[in-house]
C-alpha positions, 0 to 999 in steps of 0.5 A: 765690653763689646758683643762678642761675634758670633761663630757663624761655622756653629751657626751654619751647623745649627741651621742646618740640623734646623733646616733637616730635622725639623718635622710638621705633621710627621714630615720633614717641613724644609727638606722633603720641600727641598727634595721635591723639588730637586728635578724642578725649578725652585722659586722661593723657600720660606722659612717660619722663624716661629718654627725655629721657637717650636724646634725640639732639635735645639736648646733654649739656647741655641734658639735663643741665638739663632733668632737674636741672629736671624732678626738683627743681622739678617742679610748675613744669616740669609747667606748662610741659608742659601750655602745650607740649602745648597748642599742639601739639594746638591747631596740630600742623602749625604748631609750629616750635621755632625760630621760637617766639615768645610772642604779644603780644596785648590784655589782655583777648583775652590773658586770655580765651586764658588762661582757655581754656588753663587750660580745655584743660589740665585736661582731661587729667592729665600723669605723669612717670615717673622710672624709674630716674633716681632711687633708691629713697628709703626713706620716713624718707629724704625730708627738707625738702631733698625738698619740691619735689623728684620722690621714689620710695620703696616703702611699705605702704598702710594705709588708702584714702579714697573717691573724690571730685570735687576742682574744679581749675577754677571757672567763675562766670558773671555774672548781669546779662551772662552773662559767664563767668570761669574760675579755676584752683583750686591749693589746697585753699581759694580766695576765689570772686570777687563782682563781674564784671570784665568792661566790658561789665557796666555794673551789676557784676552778682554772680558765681554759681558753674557747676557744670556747667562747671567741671572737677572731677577724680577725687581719693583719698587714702591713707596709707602706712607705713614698711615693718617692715624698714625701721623702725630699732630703737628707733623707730616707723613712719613715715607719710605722705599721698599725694594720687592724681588721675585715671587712678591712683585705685582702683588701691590696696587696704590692704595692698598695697605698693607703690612710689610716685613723686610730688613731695614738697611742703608742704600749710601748716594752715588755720583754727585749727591755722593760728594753732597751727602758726605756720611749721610745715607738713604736708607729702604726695606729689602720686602721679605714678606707683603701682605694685604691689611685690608682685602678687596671685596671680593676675596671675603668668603662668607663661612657656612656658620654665617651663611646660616646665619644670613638664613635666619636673618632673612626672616626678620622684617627690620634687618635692613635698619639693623645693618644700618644702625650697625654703622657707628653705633656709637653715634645717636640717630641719623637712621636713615643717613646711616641707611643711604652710608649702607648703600653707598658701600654697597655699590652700584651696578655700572652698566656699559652699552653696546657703543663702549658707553659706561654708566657709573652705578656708585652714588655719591653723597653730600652731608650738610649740616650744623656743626656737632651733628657727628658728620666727620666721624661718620666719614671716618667710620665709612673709611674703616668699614671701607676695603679702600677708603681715603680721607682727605679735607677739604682745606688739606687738598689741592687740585694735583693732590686729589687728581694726579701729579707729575714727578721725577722717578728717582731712579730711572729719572723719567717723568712719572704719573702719581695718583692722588687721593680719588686715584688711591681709592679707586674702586672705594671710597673717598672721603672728603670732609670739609668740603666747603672749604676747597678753593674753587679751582681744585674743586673743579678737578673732581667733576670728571671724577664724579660723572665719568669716574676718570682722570685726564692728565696731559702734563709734563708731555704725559697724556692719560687717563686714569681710572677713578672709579670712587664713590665721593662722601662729602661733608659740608657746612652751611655758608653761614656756618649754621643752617639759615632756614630763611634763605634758600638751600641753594644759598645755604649750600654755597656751591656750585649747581654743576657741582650739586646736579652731580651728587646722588644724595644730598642730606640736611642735619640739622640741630633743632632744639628738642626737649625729648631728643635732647635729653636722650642724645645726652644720656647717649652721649654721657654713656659713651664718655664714662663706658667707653661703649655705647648704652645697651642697645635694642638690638645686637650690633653686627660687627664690621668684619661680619658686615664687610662680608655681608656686603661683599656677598651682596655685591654678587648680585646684579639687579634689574629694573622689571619692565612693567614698573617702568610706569610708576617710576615715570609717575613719580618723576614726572610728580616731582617735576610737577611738584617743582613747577607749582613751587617756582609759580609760588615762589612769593609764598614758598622760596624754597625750591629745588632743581629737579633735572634728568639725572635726578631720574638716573639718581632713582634708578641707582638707588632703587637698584641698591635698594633692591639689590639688599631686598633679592639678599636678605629679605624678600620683599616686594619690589614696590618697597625698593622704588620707594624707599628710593624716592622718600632717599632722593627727596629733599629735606 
């Protein structure tokens, strides 16, 4: 046997005693909210289905059947929301739950209510939030079981439409009577009506559309994709269109992730791909609630519990290696990579001169090394810290794929700019592994992005710029897959100079047999495998939610290099370069040389403000530490 259908009029009547007796705190949630706003524009209503769980107004039973109703025939039940709220906001003191009874009235009065019921209901937008009714659905998850059914899942939003007028309701008016007849639009194509069926329109006068008052609404879409830890071996991301209305436009950027609650539903093809497609349909989320699953830098707030917290943290002398050792714990050694890792999600501080001239502040950092030294999982570690982190590999990425790419917006029809991954990860990170393995024409595409941290696109008749302001973590193999100390680390390396001048850090890791180091990474590592956690530690790691905000709060500050230390740094560079000169002499006794240009002194500057920027927040040092731990970061191994 079949479901049986609901009796949507007891549903509507439960609704209602729901919407009008449900009290929080000793006031009526919904319906002082409703009466509020009675002399006011009302935008949106959001109705918690975890208050309807909470409602002492409702058995068991009943709850039971409105949330199986509010959850798998959503749109239905959204209607029956609006006609309730309407008659609330329209009689508030004459609604009685148990005496409600439909009216009966003439057609033609009957039609005319309706209409302007249509009118007042769109008028504002209503939301269901979910909460955690529902789980967290991963995108590959919703199948055709879903459609019609409220979903919740987490995704990466990819690319983002413009806003655009969408007409909900269309308003003809005839033009012998003036006669207006209004029409709710529920899909995206209608048939508008021609002759007037009004009575007392003796000469069936033609219907034109007025514009100025039908109701139009604020309409987006956006395109999510599968997140990359959830993406099966073997398969390729899954994607999906979401439709966002009203009061939730302009809340998403590409490369956020976010986590989405709508209702699944099926969006069947017009026109051509119509008599193509036959049964099969599109399908897409109508957005009921967006949400940010990682927040930028800026809206972390750091509580007066660890506010205190940072106090007494500044009397420590070693805070700073425990932030960085704090990283990947899991991960044995690389102290002072995991400090240069801190830095670089720290961020710098971009200076913009007079003439418009801006001089980027974020480092980028190459890690080259053997294999098995934990580089890859250190860039996946950064990825999670990160509010904003992509990772891609090297061999995975072309030229278009890490830039921007052109396509064909499939519902306008024009050329639109897609942004690729260092696009994604504006003002972040991106994560690039296996660097060494890039054809060289799509590593090219990233040189502008390093330097001048934007995208010049001039395709398809588009010319733009787009911003890029990342910082690039790259991680490389040496060119004879280990680390051949007889050749030079230029030859090593195997990339180009133009490429290298443009990384602020460069680091070596190198597997040296050890006894003493051996014998403690495997203990480490052992540990790791049978407790699923790393060995008890000397220290008390901070967690990444406590270190995501540390860090945001650090980036408040805007650090400069004093005057009279001016000196010592041209000191030290102009050692350097002495250094590399005397090496370039001897180059029969010591091969291994490095360049040392003007940028490498851009590279200190950088750095010594990161470093001092941590110093003026947590501990008070002298800013001699800064400047060289600034030089012993930027020299080579």
């Amino acid at each position: 046997m079949g479901v049986p259908d609901p009796d949507f009029r007891l549903q509507k009547q439960l609704l209602l005693r729901f919407i009008t007796n449900f009290t929080e705190g000793n006031q009526f949630k919904y319906l002082e909210k409703l009466h509020s706003y009675q002399e006011q524009e009302l935008k949106t209503v959001v109705i918690d289905l975890e208050d309807i769980a909470k409602s002492n107004d409702l058995s068991d039973e009943e709850k039971k059947n409105i949330l199986d109703g509010l959850l798998k025939n959503s749109k239905r039940y959204l209607q029956l929301l609006s006609e309730i709220i309407n008659e609330v906001r329209e009689s508030p003191s004459d609604v009685n739950t148990s005496n409600y009874r439909p009216q009966v009235a003439s057609e033609e009065s009957m039609q005319n209510k309706r209409f302007a019921t249509e009118i007042a209901r769109k008028q504002y937008q209503i939301l269901l939030n979910p909460g955690t009714l529902i789980k967290n659905e991963g995108l590959r998850n919703i199948r055709a079981s879903h459609i019609g059914h409220l979903v919740r899942f987490q995704a990466i939003c990819t690319s983002v439409g413009d806003v655009k007028p969408m007409m909900e309701v269309a308003c003809f008016m005839c033009d012998e009577c003036g006669y207006k007849i209004y029409k709710e639009i529920m899909q995206e194509n209608f048939t508008p009506d021609s002759e007037c069926p009004s009575r007392r329109c003796s000469m069936k006068g033609k219907l034109f559309l007025e514009t100025r008052e039908s109701k139009f609404v604020k309409y987006q879409e956006i395109k999510v994709q599968e997140l990359s830890e959830d993406v099966p071996v073997g398969r390729i991301p899954r994607s999906l269109q979401v439709q966002i209305k009203g009061a939730l436009t302009r809340c998403v950027g590409p490369g956020n992730v976010i986590e989405i609650s709508g209702i699944f539903l099926p969006k069947p093809f017009t026109g051509y791909k119509a008599m193509q497609a036959g049964l099969v349909t599109n399908t897409f989320i109508e957005a009921m609630r967006v949400q940010q699953s990682k927040i930028r830098y800026g809206d972390y707030s750091l509580s007066d519990a660890n506010l205190d917290r940072l106090k007494m943290y500044r009397n420590e002398p070693e805070f700073y290696s425990r932030l960085a050792k704090s990283i990947a714990p899991e991960i044995y050694g690389h102290l002072d990579v995991k400090k240069a890792l801190l830095l670089l999600l720290c961020g710098g501080v971009m200076r913009v001169l007079d003439d418009g001239v801006k001089v980027r502040g974020d480092i980028h950092i190459c890690l080259m090394g053997d294999p098995g030294v934990a580089k890859s999982q250190l860039l996946k570690h950064i990825v999670k810290i990160a509010p904003r982190g992509i990772f891609t590999t090297g061999r995975g990425s072309s030229g278009v794929g890490l830039t921007a790419f052109v396509q064909k917006d499939p519902l306008t029809g024009e050329m639109i700019l897609e942004g690729g991954a260092l696009v994604l990860a504006d003002n972040g990170i991106c994560c690039i592994d296996e660097f060494d393995k890039m054809d060289e024409s799509d590593r090219t595409a990233i040189h502008e992005v390093m330097e001048q941290q934007t995208v010049s696109i001039a395709k398809a008749g588009i010319t733009t710029t787009l911003n890029a302001r990342t910082a690039v973590l790259a991680a490389a193999n040496p060119a004879f897959g280990r680390y051949n100390t007889s050749f030079t680390p230029q030859e090593n390396m195997n990339l180009p100079a133009a490429l290298l001048s443009r990384f602020d850090l460069m680091w070596l890791l190198l597997d040296r047999p050890d006894s003493d180091s051996d014998t403690a990474l495997a203990h480490h590592v052992l540990h790791v495998h049978r407790e699923g956690m790393p060995p008890e530690l000397s220290f008390t790691p901070i967690s990444s939610t406590e270190l995501q905000s540390y860090i945001s709060y650090s980036r408040k500050f805007k650090p400069h290099i004093p005057i009279k230390l001016t000196d010592y740094i041209s000191g030290q560079y102009a050692e350097l370069r002495a250094e590399e000169k005397e090496a370039g002499e001897n180059s029969m006794v010591n091969t291994k040389q490095f360049s040392y240009t003007a940028q490498v002194l851009i590279f200190f500057i950088r750095v010594i403000q990161l470093l001092e920027l941590y110093y003026q927040f947590f501990v008070y040092l002298k800013q001699l530490h800064a400047y060289d731990g600034a030089i012993k970061l930027s020299r080579p191994m």
